[in-house]
VOGU-3710 file (C-alpha; in Angstrom, 3 decimals, decimal comma):
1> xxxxxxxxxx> 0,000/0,000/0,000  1,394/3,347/-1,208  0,545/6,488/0,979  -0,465/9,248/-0,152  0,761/12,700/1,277  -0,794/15,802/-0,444  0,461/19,155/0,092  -1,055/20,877/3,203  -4,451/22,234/2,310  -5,918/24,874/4,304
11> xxxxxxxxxx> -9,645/23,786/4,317  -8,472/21,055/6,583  -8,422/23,930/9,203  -12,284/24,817/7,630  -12,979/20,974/8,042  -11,975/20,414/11,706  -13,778/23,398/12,539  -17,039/22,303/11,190  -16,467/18,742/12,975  -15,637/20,553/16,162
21> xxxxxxxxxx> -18,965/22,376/15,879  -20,818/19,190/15,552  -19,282/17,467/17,950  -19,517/20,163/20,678  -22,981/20,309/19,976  -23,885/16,956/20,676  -21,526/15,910/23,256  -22,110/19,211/25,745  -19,778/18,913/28,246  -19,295/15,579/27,790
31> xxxxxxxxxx> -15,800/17,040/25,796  -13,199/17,813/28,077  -11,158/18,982/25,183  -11,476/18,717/21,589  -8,444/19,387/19,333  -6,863/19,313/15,768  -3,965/17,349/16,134  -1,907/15,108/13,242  0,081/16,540/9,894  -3,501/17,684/9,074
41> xxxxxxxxxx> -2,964/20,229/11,759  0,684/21,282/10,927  0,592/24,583/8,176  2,840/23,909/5,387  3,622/19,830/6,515  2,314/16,927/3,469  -0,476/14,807/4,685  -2,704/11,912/4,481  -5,969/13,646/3,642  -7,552/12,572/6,637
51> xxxxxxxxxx> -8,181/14,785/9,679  -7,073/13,880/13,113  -9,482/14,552/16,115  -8,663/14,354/19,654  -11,054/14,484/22,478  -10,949/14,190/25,996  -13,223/12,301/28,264  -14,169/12,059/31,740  -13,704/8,282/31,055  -12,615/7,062/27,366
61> xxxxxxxxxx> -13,788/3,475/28,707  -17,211/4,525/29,278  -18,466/4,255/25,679  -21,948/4,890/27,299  -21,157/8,349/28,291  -20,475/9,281/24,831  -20,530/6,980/21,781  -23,651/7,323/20,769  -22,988/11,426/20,468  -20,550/10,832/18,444
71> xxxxxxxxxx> -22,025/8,379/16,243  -25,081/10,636/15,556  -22,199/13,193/14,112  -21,694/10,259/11,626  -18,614/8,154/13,153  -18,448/4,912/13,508  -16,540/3,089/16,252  -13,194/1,933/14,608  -11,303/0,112/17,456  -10,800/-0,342/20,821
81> xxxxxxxxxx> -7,187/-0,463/22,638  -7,865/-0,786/26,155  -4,164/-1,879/26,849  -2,970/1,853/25,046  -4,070/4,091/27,526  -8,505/2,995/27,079  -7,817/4,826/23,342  -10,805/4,312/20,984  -10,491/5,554/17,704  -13,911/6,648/15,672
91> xxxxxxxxxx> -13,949/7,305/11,730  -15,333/8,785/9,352  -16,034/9,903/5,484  -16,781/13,404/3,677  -14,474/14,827/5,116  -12,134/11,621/6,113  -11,296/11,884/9,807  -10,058/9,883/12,619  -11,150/10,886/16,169  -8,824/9,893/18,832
101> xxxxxxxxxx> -10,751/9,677/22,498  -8,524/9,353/25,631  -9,585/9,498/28,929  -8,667/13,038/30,710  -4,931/13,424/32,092  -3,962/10,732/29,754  -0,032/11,056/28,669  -0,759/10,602/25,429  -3,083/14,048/25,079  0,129/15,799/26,309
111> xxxxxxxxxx> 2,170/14,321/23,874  0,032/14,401/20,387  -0,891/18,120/21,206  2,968/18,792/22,296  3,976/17,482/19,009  1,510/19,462/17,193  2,890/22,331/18,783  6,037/21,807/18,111  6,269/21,289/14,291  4,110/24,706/14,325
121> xxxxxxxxxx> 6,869/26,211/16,031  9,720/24,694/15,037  10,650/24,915/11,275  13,570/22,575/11,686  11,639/19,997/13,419  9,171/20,358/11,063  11,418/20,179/7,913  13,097/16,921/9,628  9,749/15,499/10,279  8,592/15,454/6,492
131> xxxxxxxxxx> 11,421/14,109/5,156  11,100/11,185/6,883  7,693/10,986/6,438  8,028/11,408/2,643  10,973/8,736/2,517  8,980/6,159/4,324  5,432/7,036/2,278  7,830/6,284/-0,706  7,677/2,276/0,462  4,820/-0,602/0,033
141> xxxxxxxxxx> 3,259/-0,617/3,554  0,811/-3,910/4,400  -1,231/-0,965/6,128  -1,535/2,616/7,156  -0,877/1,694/10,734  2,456/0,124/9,650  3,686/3,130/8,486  2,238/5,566/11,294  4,729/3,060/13,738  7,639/3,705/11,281
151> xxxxxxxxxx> 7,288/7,127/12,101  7,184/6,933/15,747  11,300/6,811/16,405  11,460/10,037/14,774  8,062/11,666/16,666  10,264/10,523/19,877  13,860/11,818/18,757  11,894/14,988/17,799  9,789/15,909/21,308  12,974/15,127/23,529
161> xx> 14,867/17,452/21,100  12,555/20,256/21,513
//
């Protein structure tokens, strides 16, 4: 499988904001937090063109508390990964997102909005970032997820840098 990284597109910011709308809405205070996070996020960084969601729950392990809000904004449940900090992952099409729901003071919130952060800040980072991700999106992958782990060794060398 051949990824495919498009230049950075900014209606992805237009896109998030809609979702963010529609999520708010429905989920009230349920949402802790809701942010854009991913390359999606990053002006100026190549991307799949699929947005990356993050939202914070009282309790991401409690689908009851808030799957079925975010199901009426058309996701669908994706997977579950209760041994990765409770993470479920939701999906969806038109626009193509991924929403990312962690339980609040999770590590993991810290570190995908640090890393946002960072490659908005940082133009070296950011440089060093796509060129590896455009090297590895140049190989066969057996899936997306392989290559989102081939990234992670540079994600790390990058946050402990900054």
């Amino acid at each position: 499988m051949k990824i495919d990284l498009r230049a950075h597109d900014p209606v992805w910011a237009e896109q998030f904001l809609s979702l963010r709308a529609d999520l708010t809405e429905m989920l009230g205070d349920r949402a802790l937090l809701l942010e854009h996070v991913g390359s999606t996020s990053v002006p100026g960084l190549r991307a799949k063109p699929i947005l990356d969601l993050l939202l914070v729950v009282t309790d991401s392990a409690d689908e009851n508390a808030y799957a079925g809000h975010v199901e009426a904004c058309g996701y669908a449940l994706h997977h579950r990964e209760p041994d990765w900090y409770e993470h479920r992952m939701f999906t969806r099409c038109a626009p193509d997102a991924n929403l990312h729901v962690f339980s609040a003071g999770c590590e993991e919130i810290d570190r995908m909005i640090g890393f946002r952060d960072l490659l908005r800040r940082d133009a070296g980072a950011l440089a060093r970032y796509e060129r590896e991700k455009l090297s590895l999106a140049e190989r066969d992958w057996p899936t997306v997820q392989d290559y989102a782990d081939a990234k992670a060794d540079v994600v790390t060398r990058l946050l402990h840098a900054g």
